[in-house]
PyMOL Python script that loads the backbone (N, CA, C, O; Angstrom):
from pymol import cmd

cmd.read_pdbstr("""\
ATOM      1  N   UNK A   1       0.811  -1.178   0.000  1.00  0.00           N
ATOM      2  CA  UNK A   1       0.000   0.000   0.000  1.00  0.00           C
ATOM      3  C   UNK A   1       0.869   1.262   0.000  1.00  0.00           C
ATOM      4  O   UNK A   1       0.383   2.279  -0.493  1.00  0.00           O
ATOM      5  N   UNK A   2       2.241   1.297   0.560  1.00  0.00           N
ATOM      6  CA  UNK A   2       2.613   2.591   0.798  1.00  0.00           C
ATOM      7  C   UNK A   2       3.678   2.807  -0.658  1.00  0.00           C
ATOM      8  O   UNK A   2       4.104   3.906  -1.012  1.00  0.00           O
ATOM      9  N   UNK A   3       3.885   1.870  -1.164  1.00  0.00           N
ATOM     10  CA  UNK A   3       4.506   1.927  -2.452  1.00  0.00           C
ATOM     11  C   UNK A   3       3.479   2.601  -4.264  1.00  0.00           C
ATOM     12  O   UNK A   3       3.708   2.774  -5.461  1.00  0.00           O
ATOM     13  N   UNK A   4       2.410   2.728  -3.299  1.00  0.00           N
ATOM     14  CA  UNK A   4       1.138   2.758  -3.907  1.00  0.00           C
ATOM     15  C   UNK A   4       0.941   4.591  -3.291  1.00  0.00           C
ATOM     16  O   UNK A   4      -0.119   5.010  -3.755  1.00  0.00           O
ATOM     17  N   UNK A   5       1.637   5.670  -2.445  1.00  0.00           N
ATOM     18  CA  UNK A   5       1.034   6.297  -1.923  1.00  0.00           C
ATOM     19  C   UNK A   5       2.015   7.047  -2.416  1.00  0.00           C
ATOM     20  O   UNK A   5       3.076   6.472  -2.661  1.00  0.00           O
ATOM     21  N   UNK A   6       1.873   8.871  -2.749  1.00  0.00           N
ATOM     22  CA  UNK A   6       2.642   9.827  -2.682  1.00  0.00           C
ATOM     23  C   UNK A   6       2.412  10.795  -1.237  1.00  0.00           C
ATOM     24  O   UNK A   6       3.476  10.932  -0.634  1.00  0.00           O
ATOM     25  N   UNK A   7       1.996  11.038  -1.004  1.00  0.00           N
ATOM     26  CA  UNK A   7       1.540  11.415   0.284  1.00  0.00           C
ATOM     27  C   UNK A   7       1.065  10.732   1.458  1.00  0.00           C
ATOM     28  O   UNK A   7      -0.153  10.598   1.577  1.00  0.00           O
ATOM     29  N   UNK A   8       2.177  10.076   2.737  1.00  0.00           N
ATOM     30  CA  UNK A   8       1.833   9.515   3.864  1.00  0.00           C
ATOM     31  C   UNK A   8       1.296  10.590   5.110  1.00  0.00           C
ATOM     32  O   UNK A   8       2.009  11.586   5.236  1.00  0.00           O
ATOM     33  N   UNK A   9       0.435  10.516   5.787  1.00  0.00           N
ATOM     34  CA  UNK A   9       0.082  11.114   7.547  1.00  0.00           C
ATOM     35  C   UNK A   9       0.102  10.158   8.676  1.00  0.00           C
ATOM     36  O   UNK A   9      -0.674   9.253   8.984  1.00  0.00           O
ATOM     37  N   UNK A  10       1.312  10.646   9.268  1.00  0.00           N
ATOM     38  CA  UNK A  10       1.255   9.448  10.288  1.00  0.00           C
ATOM     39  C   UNK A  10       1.252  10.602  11.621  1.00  0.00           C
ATOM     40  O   UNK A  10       1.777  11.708  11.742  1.00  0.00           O
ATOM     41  N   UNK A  11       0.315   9.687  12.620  1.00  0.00           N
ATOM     42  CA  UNK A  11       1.040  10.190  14.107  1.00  0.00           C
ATOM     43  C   UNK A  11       1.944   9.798  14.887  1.00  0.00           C
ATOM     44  O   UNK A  11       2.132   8.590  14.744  1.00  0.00           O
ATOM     45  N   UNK A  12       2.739  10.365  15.819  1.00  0.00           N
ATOM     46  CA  UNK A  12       4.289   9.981  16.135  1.00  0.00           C
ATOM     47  C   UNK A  12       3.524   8.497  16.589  1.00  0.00           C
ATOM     48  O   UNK A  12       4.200   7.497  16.345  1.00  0.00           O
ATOM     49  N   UNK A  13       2.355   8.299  17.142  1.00  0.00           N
ATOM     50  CA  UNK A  13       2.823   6.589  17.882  1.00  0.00           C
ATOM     51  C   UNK A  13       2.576   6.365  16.862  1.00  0.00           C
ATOM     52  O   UNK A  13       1.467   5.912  17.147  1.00  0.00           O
ATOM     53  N   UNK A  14       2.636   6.218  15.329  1.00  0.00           N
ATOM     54  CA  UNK A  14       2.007   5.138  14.783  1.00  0.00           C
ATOM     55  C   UNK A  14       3.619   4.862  14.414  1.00  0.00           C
ATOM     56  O   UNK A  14       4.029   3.724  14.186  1.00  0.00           O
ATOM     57  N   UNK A  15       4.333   5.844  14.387  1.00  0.00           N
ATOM     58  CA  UNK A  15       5.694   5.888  14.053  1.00  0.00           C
ATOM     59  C   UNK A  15       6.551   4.929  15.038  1.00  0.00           C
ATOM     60  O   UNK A  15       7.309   4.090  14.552  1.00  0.00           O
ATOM     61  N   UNK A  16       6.422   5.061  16.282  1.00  0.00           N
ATOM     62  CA  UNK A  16       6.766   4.005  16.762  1.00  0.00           C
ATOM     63  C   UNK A  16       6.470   2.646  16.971  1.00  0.00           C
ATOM     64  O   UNK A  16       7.049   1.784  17.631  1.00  0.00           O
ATOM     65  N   UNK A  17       5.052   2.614  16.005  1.00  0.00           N
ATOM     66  CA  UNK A  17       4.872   1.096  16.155  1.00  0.00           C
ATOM     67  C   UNK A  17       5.471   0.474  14.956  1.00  0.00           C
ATOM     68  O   UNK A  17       5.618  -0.742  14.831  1.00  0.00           O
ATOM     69  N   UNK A  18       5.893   1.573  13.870  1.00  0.00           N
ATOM     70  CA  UNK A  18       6.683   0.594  12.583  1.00  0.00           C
ATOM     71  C   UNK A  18       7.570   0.720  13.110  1.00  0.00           C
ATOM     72  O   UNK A  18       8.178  -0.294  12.770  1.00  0.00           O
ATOM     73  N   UNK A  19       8.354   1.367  13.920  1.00  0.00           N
ATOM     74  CA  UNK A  19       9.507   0.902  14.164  1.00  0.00           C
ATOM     75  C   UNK A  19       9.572  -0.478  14.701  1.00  0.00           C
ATOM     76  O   UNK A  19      10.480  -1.250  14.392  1.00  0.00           O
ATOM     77  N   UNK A  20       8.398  -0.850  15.679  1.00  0.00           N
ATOM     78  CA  UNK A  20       8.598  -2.110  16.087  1.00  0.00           C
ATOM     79  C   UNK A  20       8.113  -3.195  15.584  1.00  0.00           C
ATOM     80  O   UNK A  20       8.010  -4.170  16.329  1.00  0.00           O
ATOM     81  N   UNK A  21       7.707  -3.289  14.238  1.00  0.00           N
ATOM     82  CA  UNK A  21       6.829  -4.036  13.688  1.00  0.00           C
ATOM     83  C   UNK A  21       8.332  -4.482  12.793  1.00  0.00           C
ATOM     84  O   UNK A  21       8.725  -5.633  12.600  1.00  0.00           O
ATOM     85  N   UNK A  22       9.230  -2.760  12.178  1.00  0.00           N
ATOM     86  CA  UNK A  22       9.981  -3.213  11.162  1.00  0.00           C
ATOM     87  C   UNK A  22      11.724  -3.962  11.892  1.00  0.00           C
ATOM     88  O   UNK A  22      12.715  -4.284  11.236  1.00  0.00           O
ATOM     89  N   UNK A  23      11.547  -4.023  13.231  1.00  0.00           N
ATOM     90  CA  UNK A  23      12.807  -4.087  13.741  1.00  0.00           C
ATOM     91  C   UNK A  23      13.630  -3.139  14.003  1.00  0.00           C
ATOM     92  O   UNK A  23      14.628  -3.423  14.666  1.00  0.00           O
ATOM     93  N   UNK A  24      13.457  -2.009  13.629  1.00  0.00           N
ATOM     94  CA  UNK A  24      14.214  -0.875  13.667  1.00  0.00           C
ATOM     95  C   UNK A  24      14.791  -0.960  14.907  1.00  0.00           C
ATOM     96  O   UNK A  24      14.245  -1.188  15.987  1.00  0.00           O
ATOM     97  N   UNK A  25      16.644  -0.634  14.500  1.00  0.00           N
ATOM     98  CA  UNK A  25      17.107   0.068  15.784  1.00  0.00           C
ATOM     99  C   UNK A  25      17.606   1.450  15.657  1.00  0.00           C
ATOM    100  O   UNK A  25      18.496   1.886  16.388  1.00  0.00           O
ATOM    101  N   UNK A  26      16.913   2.285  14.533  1.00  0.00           N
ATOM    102  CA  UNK A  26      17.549   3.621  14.362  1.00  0.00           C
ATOM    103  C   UNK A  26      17.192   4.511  15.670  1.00  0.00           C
ATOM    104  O   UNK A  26      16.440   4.326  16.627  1.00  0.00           O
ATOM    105  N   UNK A  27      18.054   5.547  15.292  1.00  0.00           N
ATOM    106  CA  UNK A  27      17.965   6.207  17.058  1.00  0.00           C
ATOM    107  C   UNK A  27      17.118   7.321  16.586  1.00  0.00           C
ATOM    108  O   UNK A  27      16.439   7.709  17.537  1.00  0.00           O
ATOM    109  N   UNK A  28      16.875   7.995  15.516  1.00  0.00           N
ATOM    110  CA  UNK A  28      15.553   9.057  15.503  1.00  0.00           C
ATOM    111  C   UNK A  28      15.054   8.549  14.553  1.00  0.00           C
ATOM    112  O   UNK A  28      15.576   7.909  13.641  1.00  0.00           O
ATOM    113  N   UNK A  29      13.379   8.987  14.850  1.00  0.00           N
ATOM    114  CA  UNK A  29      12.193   8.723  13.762  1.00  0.00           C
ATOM    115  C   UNK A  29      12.547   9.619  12.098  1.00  0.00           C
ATOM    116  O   UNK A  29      12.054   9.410  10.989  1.00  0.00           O
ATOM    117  N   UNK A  30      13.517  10.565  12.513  1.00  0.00           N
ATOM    118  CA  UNK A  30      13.959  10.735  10.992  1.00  0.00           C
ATOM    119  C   UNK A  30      14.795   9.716  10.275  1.00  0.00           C
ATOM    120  O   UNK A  30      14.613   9.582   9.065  1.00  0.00           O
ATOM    121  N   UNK A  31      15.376   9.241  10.674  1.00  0.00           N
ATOM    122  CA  UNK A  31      16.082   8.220   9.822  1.00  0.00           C
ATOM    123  C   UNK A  31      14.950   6.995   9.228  1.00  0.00           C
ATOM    124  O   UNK A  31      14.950   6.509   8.097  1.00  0.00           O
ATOM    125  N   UNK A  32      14.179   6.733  10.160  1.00  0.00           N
ATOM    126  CA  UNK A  32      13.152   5.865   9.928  1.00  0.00           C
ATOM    127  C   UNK A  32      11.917   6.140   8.771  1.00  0.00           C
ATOM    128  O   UNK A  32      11.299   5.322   8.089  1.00  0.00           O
ATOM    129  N   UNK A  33      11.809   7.750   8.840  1.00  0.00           N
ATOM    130  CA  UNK A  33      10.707   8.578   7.934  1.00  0.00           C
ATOM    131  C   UNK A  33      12.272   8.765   6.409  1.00  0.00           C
ATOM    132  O   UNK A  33      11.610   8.576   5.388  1.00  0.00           O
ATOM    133  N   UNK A  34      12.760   8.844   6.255  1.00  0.00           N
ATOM    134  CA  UNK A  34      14.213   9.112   5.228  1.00  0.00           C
ATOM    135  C   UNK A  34      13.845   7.252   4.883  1.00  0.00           C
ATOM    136  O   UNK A  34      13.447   6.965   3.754  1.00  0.00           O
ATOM    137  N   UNK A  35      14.035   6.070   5.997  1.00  0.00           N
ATOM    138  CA  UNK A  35      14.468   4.856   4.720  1.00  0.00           C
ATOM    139  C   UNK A  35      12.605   4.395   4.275  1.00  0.00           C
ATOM    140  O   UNK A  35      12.335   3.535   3.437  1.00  0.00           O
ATOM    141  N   UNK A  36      11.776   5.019   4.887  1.00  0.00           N
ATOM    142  CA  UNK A  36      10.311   4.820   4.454  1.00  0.00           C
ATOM    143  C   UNK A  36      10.187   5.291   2.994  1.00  0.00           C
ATOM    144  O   UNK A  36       9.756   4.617   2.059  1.00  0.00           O
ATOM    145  N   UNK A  37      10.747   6.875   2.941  1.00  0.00           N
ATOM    146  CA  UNK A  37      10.382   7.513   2.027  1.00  0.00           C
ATOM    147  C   UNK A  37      11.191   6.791   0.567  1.00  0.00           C
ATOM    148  O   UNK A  37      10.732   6.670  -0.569  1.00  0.00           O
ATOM    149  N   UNK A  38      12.719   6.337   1.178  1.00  0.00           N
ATOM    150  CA  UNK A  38      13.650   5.914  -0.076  1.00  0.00           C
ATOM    151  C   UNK A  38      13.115   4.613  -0.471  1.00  0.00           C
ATOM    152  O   UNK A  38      13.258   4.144  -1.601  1.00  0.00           O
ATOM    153  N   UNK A  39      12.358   3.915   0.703  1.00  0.00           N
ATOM    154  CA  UNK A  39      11.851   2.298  -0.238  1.00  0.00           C
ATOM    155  C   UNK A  39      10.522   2.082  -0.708  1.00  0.00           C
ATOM    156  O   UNK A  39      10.262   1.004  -1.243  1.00  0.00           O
ATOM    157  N   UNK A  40       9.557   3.050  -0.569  1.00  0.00           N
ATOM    158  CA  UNK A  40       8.589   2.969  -0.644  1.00  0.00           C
ATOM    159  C   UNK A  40       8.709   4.420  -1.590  1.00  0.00           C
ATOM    160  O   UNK A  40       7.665   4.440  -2.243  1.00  0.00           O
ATOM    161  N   UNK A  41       9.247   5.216  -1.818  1.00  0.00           N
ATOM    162  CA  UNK A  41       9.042   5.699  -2.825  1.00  0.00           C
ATOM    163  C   UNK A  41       8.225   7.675  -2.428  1.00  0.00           C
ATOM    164  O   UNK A  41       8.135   8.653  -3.170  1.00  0.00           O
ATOM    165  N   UNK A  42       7.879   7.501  -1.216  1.00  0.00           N
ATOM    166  CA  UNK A  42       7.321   8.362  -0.810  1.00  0.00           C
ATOM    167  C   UNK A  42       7.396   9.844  -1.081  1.00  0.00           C
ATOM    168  O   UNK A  42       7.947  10.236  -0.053  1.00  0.00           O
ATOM    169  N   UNK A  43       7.163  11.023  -1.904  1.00  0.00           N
ATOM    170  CA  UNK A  43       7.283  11.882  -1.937  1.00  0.00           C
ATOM    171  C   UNK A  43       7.235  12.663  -1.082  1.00  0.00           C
ATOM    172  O   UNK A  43       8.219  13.382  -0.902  1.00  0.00           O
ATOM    173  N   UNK A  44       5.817  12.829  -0.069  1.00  0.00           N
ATOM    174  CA  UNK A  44       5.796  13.827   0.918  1.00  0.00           C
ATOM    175  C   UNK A  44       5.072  12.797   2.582  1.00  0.00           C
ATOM    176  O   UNK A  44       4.031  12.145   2.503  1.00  0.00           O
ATOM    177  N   UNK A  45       5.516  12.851   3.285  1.00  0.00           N
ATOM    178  CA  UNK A  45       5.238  12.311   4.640  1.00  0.00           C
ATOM    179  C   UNK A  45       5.682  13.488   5.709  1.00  0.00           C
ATOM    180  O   UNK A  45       6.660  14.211   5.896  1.00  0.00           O
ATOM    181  N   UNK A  46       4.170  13.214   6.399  1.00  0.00           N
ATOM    182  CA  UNK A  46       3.692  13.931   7.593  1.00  0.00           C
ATOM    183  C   UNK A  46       3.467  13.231   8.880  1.00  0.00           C
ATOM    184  O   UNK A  46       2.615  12.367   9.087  1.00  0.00           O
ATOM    185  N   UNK A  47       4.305  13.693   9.696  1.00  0.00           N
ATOM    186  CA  UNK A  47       3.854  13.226  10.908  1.00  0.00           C
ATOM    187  C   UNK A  47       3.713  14.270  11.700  1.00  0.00           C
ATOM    188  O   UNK A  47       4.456  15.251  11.731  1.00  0.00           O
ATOM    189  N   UNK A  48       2.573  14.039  12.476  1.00  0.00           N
ATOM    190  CA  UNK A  48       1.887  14.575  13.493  1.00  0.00           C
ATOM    191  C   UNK A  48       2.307  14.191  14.863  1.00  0.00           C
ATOM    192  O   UNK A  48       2.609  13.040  15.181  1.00  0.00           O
ATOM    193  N   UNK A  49       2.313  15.800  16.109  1.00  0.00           N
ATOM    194  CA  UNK A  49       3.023  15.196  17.516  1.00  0.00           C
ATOM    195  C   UNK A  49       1.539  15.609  18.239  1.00  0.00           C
ATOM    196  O   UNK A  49       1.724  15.529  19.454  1.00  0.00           O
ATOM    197  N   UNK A  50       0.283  15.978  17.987  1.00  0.00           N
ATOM    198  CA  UNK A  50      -0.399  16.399  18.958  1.00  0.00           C
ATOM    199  C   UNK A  50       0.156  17.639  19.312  1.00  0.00           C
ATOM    200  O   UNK A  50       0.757  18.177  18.382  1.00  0.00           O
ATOM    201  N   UNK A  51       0.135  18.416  20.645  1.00  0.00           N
ATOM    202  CA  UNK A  51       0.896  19.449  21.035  1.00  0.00           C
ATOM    203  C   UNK A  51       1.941  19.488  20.658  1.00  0.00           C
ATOM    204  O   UNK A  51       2.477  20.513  21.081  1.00  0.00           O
ATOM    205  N   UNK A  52       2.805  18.718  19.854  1.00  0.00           N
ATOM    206  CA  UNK A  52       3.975  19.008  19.698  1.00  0.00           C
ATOM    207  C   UNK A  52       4.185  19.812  18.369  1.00  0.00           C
ATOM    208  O   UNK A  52       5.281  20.310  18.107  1.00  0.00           O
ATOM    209  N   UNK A  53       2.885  19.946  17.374  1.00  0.00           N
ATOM    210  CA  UNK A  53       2.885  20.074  16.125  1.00  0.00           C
ATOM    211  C   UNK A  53       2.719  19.068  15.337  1.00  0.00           C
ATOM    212  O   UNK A  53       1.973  18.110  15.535  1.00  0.00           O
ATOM    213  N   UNK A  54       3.836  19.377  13.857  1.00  0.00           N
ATOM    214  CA  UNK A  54       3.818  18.173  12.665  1.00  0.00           C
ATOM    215  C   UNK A  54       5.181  18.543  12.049  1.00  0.00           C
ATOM    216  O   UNK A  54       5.584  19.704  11.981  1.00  0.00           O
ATOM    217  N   UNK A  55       5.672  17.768  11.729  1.00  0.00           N
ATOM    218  CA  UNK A  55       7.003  17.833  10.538  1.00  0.00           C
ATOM    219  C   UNK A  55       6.681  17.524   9.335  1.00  0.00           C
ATOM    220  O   UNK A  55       6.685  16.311   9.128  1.00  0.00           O
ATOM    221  N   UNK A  56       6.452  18.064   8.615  1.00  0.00           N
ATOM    222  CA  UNK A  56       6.417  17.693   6.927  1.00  0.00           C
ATOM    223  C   UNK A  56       8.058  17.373   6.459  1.00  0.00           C
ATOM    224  O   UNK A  56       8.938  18.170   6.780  1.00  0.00           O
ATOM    225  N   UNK A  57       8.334  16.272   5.761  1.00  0.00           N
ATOM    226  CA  UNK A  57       9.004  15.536   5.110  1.00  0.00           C
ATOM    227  C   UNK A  57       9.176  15.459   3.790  1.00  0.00           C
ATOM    228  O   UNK A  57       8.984  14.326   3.348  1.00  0.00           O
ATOM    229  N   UNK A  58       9.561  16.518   2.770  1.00  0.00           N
ATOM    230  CA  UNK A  58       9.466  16.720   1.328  1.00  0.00           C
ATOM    231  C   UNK A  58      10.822  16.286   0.547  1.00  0.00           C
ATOM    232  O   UNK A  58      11.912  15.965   1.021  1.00  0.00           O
ATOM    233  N   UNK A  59      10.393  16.383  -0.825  1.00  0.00           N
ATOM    234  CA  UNK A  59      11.859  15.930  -1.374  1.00  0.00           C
ATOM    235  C   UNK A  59      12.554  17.008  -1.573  1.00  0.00           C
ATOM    236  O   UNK A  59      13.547  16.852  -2.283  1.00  0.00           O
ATOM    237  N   UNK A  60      12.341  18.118  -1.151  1.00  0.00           N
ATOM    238  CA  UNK A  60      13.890  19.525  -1.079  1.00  0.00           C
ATOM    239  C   UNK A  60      13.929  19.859  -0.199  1.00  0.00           C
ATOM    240  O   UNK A  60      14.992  20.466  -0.064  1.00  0.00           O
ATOM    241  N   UNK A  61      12.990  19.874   1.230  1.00  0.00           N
ATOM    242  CA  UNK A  61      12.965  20.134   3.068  1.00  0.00           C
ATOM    243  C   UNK A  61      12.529  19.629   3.909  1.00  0.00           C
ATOM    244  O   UNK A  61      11.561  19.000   3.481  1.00  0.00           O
ATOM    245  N   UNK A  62      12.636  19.494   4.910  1.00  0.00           N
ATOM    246  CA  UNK A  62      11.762  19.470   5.942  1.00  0.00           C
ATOM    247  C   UNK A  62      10.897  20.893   6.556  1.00  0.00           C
ATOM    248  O   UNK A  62      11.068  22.059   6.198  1.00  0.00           O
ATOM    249  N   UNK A  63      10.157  20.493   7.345  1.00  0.00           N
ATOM    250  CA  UNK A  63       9.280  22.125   7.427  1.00  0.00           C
ATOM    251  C   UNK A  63       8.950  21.041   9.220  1.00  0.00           C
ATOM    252  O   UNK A  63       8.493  19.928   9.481  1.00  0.00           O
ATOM    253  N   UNK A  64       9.566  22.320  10.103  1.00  0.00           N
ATOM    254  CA  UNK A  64       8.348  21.632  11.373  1.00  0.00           C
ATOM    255  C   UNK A  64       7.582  22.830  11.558  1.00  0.00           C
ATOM    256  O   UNK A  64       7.944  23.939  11.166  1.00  0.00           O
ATOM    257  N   UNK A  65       6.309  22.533  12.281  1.00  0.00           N
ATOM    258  CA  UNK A  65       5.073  23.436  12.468  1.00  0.00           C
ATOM    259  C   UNK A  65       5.047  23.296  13.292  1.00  0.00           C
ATOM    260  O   UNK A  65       5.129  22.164  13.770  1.00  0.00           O
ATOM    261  N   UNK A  66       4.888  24.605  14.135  1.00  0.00           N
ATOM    262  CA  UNK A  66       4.886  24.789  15.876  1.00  0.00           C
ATOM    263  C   UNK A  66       3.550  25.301  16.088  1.00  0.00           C
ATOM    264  O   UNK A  66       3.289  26.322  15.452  1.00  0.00           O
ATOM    265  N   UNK A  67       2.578  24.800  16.886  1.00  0.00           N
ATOM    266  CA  UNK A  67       1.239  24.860  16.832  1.00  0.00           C
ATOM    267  C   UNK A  67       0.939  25.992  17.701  1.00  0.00           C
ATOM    268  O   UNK A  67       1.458  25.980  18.818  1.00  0.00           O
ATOM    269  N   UNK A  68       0.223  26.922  17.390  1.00  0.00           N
ATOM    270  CA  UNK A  68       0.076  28.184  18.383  1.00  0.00           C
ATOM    271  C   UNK A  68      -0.126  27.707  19.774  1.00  0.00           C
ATOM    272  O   UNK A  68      -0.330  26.525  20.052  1.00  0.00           O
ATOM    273  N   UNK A  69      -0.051  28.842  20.788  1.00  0.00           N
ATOM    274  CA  UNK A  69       0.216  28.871  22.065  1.00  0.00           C
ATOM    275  C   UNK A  69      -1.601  29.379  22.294  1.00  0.00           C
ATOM    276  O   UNK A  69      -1.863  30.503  22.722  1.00  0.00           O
ATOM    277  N   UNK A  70      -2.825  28.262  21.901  1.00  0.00           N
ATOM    278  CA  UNK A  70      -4.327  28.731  21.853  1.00  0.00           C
ATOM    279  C   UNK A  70      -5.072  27.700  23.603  1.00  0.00           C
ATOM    280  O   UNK A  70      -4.555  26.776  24.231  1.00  0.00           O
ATOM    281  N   UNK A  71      -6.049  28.241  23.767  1.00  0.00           N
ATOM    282  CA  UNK A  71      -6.482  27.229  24.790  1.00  0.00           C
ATOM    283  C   UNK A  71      -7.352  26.389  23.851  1.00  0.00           C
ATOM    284  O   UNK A  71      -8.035  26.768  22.900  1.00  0.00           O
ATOM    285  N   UNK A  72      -7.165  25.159  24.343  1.00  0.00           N
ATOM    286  CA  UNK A  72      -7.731  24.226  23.892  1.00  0.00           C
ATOM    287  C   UNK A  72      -9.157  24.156  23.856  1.00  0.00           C
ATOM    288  O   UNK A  72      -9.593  24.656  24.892  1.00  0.00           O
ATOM    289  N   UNK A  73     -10.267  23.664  22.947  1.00  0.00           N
ATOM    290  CA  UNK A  73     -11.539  23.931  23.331  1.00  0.00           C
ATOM    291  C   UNK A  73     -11.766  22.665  23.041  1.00  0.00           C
ATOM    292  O   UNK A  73     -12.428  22.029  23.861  1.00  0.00           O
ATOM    293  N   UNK A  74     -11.238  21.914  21.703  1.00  0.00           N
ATOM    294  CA  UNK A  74     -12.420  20.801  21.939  1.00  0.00           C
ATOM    295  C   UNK A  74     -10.733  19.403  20.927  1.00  0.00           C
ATOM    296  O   UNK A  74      -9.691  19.822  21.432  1.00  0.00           O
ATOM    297  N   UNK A  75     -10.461  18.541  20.204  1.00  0.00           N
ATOM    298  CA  UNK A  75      -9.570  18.055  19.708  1.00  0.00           C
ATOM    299  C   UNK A  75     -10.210  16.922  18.569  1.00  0.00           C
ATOM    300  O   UNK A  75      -9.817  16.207  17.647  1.00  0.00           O
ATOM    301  N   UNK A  76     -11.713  17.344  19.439  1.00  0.00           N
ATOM    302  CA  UNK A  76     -12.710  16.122  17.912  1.00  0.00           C
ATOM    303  C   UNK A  76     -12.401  16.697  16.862  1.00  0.00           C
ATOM    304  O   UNK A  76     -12.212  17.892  16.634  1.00  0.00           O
ATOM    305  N   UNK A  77     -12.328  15.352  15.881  1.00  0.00           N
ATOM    306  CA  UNK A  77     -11.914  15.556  14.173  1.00  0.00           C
ATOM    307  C   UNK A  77     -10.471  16.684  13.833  1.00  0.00           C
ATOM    308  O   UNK A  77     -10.283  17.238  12.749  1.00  0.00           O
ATOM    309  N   UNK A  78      -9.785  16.786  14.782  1.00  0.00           N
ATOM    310  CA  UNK A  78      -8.411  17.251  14.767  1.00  0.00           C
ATOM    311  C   UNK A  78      -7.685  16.440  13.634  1.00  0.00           C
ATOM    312  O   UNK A  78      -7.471  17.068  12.597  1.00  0.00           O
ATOM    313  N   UNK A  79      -7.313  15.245  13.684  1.00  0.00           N
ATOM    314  CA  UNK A  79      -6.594  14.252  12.800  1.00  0.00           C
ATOM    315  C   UNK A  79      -7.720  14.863  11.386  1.00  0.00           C
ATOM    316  O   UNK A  79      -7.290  15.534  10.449  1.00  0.00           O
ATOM    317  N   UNK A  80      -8.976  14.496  11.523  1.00  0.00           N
ATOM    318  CA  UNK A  80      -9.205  14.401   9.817  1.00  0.00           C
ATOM    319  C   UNK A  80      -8.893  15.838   9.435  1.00  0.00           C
ATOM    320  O   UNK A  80      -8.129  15.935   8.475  1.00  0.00           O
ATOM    321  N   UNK A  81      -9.321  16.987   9.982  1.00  0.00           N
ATOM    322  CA  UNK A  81      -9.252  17.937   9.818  1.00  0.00           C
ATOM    323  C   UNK A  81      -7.853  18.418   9.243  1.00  0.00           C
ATOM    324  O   UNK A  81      -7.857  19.205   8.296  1.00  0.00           O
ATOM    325  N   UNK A  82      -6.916  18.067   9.667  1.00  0.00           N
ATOM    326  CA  UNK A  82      -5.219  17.817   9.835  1.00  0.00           C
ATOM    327  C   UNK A  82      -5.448  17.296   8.263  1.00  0.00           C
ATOM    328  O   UNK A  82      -5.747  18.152   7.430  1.00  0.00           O
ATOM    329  N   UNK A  83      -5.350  16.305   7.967  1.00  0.00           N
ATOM    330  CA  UNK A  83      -5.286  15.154   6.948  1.00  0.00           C
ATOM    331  C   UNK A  83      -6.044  16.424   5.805  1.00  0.00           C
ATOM    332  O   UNK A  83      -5.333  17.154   5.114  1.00  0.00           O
ATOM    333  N   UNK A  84      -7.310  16.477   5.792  1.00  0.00           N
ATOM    334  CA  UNK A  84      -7.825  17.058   4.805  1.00  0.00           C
ATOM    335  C   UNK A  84      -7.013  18.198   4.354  1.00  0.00           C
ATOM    336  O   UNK A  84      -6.767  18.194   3.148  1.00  0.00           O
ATOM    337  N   UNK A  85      -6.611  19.030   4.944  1.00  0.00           N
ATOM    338  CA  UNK A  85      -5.805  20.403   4.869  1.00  0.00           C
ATOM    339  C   UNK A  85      -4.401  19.909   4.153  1.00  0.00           C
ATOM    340  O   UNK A  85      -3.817  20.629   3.344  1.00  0.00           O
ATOM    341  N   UNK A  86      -3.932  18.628   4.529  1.00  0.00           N
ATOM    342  CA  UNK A  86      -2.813  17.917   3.715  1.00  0.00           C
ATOM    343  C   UNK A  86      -2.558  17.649   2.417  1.00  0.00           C
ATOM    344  O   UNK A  86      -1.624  17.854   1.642  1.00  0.00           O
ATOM    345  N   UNK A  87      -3.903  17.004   2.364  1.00  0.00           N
ATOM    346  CA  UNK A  87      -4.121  16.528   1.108  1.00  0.00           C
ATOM    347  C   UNK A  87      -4.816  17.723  -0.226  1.00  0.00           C
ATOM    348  O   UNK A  87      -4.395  17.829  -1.378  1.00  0.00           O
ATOM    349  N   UNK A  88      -5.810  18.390   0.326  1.00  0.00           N
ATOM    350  CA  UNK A  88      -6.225  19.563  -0.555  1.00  0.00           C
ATOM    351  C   UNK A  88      -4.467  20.381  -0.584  1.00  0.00           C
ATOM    352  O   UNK A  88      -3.956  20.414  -1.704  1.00  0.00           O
ATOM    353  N   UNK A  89      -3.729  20.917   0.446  1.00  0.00           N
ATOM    354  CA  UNK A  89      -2.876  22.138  -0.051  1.00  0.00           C
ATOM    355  C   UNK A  89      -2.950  23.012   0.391  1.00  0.00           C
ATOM    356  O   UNK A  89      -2.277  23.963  -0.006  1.00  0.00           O
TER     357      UNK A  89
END
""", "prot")
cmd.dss("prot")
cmd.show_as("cartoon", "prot")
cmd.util.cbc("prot")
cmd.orient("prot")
């Protein structure tokens, strides 16, 4: 499927569960998002930290997004909401 995808969204745990699914012993999730993108072909991959933001993963940068300093009101449909805004542009 992901050889099949130009655009991945992952959230950091999902990131740590390929690590443990793929054996990984790399020491940051960038190296892990870098050999995803080189074997699978991936053009652009996103991962999401929750409060922490998102890192976009492109083929000329990286970009991290630091999520404003807002009070929280509600976090329903956050992910699709996230995702949709990804994928439209």
């Amino acid at each position: 499927m992901l050889s099949n995808a130009d655009i991945v969204k992952l959230i950091n745990e999902e990131v740590e569960i390929l690590k443990a699914i793929l054996g990984c012993n790399r020491d940051s999730d960038e190296q892990l998002i870098q050999s995803l993108r080189d074997e699978y072909e991936i053009e652009h991959l996103c991962v999401t930290q929750g409060k922490g933001g998102a890192v976009a993963y492109g083929p000329e940068s990286t970009n991290r997004f630091n999520p404003n300093d807002l009070p929280e009101v509600s976090t329903v449909g956050a992910r699709d909401s996230f995702s949709a805004v990804l994928v439209h542009g």
